[in-house]
Steps between C-alpha positions, in 0.01 A plus 500: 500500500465240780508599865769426757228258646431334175871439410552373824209228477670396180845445666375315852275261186829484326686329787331239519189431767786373727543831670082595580360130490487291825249290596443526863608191746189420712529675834339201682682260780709352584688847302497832697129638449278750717301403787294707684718504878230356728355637841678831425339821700590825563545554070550875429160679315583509122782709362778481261807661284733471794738160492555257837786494722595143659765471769571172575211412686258763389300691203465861562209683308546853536298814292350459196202638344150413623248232324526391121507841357543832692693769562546433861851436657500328838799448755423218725721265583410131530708160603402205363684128693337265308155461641435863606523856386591742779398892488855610647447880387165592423363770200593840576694434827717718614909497408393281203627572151252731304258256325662377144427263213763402278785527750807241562429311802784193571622360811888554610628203632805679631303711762188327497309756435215608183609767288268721291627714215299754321137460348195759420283626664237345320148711467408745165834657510772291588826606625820304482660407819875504569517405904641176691360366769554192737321260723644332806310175591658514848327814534231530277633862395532674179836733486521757201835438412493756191912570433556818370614349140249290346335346195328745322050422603401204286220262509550134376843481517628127690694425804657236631781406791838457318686222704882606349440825730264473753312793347164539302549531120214710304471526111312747250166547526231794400681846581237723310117416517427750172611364257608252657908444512694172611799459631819259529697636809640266751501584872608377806385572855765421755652627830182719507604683129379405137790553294441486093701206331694542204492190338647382188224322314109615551176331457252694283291783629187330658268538757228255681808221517547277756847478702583225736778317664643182463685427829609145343662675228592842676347741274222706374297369206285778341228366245193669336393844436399718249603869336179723526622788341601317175211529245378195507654393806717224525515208662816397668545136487864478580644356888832662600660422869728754723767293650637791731704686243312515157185410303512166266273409245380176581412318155215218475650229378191502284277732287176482727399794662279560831159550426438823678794827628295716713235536783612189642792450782726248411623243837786289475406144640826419662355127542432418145805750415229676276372904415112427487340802392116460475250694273537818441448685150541279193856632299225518189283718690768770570592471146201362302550354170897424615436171721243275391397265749622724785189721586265501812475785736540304665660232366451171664831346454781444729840570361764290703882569398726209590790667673724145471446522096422832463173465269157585520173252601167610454196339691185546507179418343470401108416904409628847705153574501414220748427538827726303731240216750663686784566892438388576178700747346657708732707843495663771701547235833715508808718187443811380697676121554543443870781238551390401795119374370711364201203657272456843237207701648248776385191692601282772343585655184234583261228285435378587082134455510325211398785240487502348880785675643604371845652826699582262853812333570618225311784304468750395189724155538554137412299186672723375643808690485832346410713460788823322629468452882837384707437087581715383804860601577867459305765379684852522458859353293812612501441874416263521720077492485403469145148680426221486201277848426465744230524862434504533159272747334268202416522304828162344492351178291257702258373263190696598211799658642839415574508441907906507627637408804867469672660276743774694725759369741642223282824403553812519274469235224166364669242343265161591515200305489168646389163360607156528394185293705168463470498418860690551810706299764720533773779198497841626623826489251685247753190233383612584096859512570731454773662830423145697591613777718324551842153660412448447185236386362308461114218687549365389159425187323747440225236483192767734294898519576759734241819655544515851612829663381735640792623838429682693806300374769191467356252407222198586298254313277161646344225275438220609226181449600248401254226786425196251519248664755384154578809510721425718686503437892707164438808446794853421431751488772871533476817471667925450399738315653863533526729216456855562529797255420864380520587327178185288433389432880231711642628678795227716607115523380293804598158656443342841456167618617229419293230690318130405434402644194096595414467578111288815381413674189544835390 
């Protein structure tokens, strides 16, 4: 009789090499890649299993266990701004958390404050840790804030700040070490309490999974994992998002799959509007025989999932086996996107031996990144100033995706003018047209003109850029203008801001 594992070989083969084969997109510029971050000091010694915290101008690396493969756990706390690392609590200090490794650690950007949830103790005999803690940067003070109800002591559950409530929303984790035992409870910590959710639909049981949020989008996305105490263990390779209420199964769009599920921390690149979740352990190497083409522990891909079309990308070098030119194949790292550095971090994390594993601080984005940067001022018509900006869930130029816009302020029945330019100018509306209202002025050089359609007040239009790299860095500026009539006879012509637009690639 064939085995489970067998059978289930014969079934992925059977669907077609759709669902395990990808061949990895070059991560090389001008597309995000890692660089080393330059003139960095202060980087923490080595250590690992604990995830980042960024605030919104900050990575936080608290615990973790000590050097590449020990026992140890630590509890220092370190800040990291970009250029430095700061000791703000040092090892063993008093009125710090107990040292920990595989605790929740995420930043709540309702109180500004770091909040640590659970762990082990790390060392021969681990012990599961069930405590919450929080650090004040005003005062550089941890407060055990342990309610009297609480999640039950887990390790390698994942938490992240849920914007719907202002609270901080944990899920599953390990609850027993031996054997081990996932879980697939949902918690929130709020007003000081953690009070167990009850919703209707529930990811899988999973631990090692990454949760973050997606302030853009106001939820929680929740990606990775894996079930240790199934025999073998699984891999979870689904991506669900909490929206406040309930759990939904977000579905790929297509059949690829991210190349790794576990000792990794997933980071949602709010820029690029993309999870990038780097290393880890190959899906085949939880599961041998079940992933071909998905091993490496670590494995050296990236998986990237596209959060405007919902679908895996894989990047990387040509095999999971090779080493990336920059950190080699990396695991078990303190990672974290800071918005206001624009870039995905890490540092540490365990370094396999012989494979060139860089353990300082490096940095993840695109060169350059996309951007659309206000050009000059609107001005007003009848209904008042008339503006052009974004907002949209893909509000920047990236090659290959659909970049919208939206003119507001337009007046009842008022046409309006689109306008691309290579170049810019300054010529007021009066020189144009008689009926140029006082300052206005065409901001752009009129090297493409179209209709935008009026609806309500407003209008938008999407333009699809094309997904050649060799774009990348190119400038396009644009503006509208507003031209309102009685019968055929322009009666008023107005202008919005412009916007200078820098192309990048994903």
């Amino acid at each position: 009789m064939s085995s489970p594992r067998i059978v289930r070989a014969l079934i992925l083969a059977a669907l077609g090499g759709s669902l395990l084969a990808q061949s990895p997109i070059p991560m090389a510029a001008p597309r995000a890649r890692w660089v080393q971050s330059p003139g960095v000091t202060g980087t923490p010694t080595q250590r690992r299993d604990n995830p980042g915290a960024a605030s919104l101008d900050k990575l936080y690396v608290f615990g973790g266990r000590s050097g590449n493969a020990t026992t140890t756990a630590l509890n220092a706390l370190y800040e990291f701004n970009g250029t430095a690392w700061t000791l703000k609590t040092a090892e063993g200090a008093a009125g710090s958390p107990a040292a920990r490794g595989g605790a929740c650690v995420a930043w709540d950007f309702t109180r500004n404050k770091l909040v640590v949830f659970g762990g082990d103790t790390g060392g021969a005999t681990p012990v599961l840790l069930g405590d919450t803690w929080e650090w004040d940067p005003t005062t550089n003070a941890w407060t055990n804030v342990t309610p009297a109800t609480s999640p039950s002591p887990r390790r390698w559950a994942a938490m992240a700040h849920e914007p719907t409530t202002g609270g901080m929303l944990l899920f599953g984790g390990d609850v027993q070490l031996s054997p081990s035992l996932c879980a697939n409870d949902t918690w929130l910590f709020l007003g000081g309490a953690w009070i167990q959710l009850s919703p209707s639909n529930v990811p899988p049981i999973r631990r090692q999974h990454s949760l973050m949020t997606r302030a853009d989008f106001g939820d929680v996305f929740l990606c990775g994992g894996i079930d240790s105490g199934a025999s073998p263990q699984i891999a979870r390779l689904d991506t669900w998002n909490w929206t406040g209420f309930d759990w939904t199964n977000v579905v790929p769009t297509t059949a690829v799959i991210p190349a790794s599920a576990n000792a990794n921390q997933a980071v949602y690149d709010a820029a690029r509007k993309r999870v990038v979740m780097q290393g880890g352990q190959g899906i085949d190497t939880v599961n041998p025989g079940s992933y071909p083409g998905y091993g490496g522990s670590p494995t050296t891909f990236c998986s990237e999932f596209d959060c405007i079309t919902n679908e895996w990308l894989l990047y990387g070098q040509a095999a999971f086996n090779t080493a990336d030119p920059v950190i080699g194949r990396i695991s078990r790292y303190f990672g974290g996107y800071v918005p206001a550095l624009g870039k995905v971090y890490k540092v540490s994390g365990q370094n396999p031996s012989g494979v060139g594993t860089i353990t300082a601080t490096c940095e993840y984005q695109a060169t350059p990144v996309a951007s659309a940067v206000a050009l000059g001022s609107g001005c007003s018509g009848s209904a008042g100033p008339v503006a052009m900006g974004t907002g949209f869930p893909s509000d920047r130029p990236w090659l290959g995706r659909a970049y919208r816009y939206e003119v507001t302020g337009l007046a009842p029945g008022a046409i309006a003018i689109g306008v691309f330019g290579f170049t810019t100018t300054s010529i007021p509306l009066s020189v144009l047209d008689p009926a140029g209202q006082p300052g206005c002025n065409l901001l752009v050089n009129l090297d493409i003109t179209y209709v935008m359609s009026n609806v309500g007040g407003s209008a938008t239009d999407t333009l699809v850029m094309p997904t050649s790299t060799a774009l990348a860095g190119a400038v396009l500026h644009q503006q509208a203008l507003q031209v309102e009539l009685i019968g055929f006879t322009i009666s008023s012509l107005s202008s919005t801001n412009g916007l200078t637009l820098t192309l990048g690639a994903l």
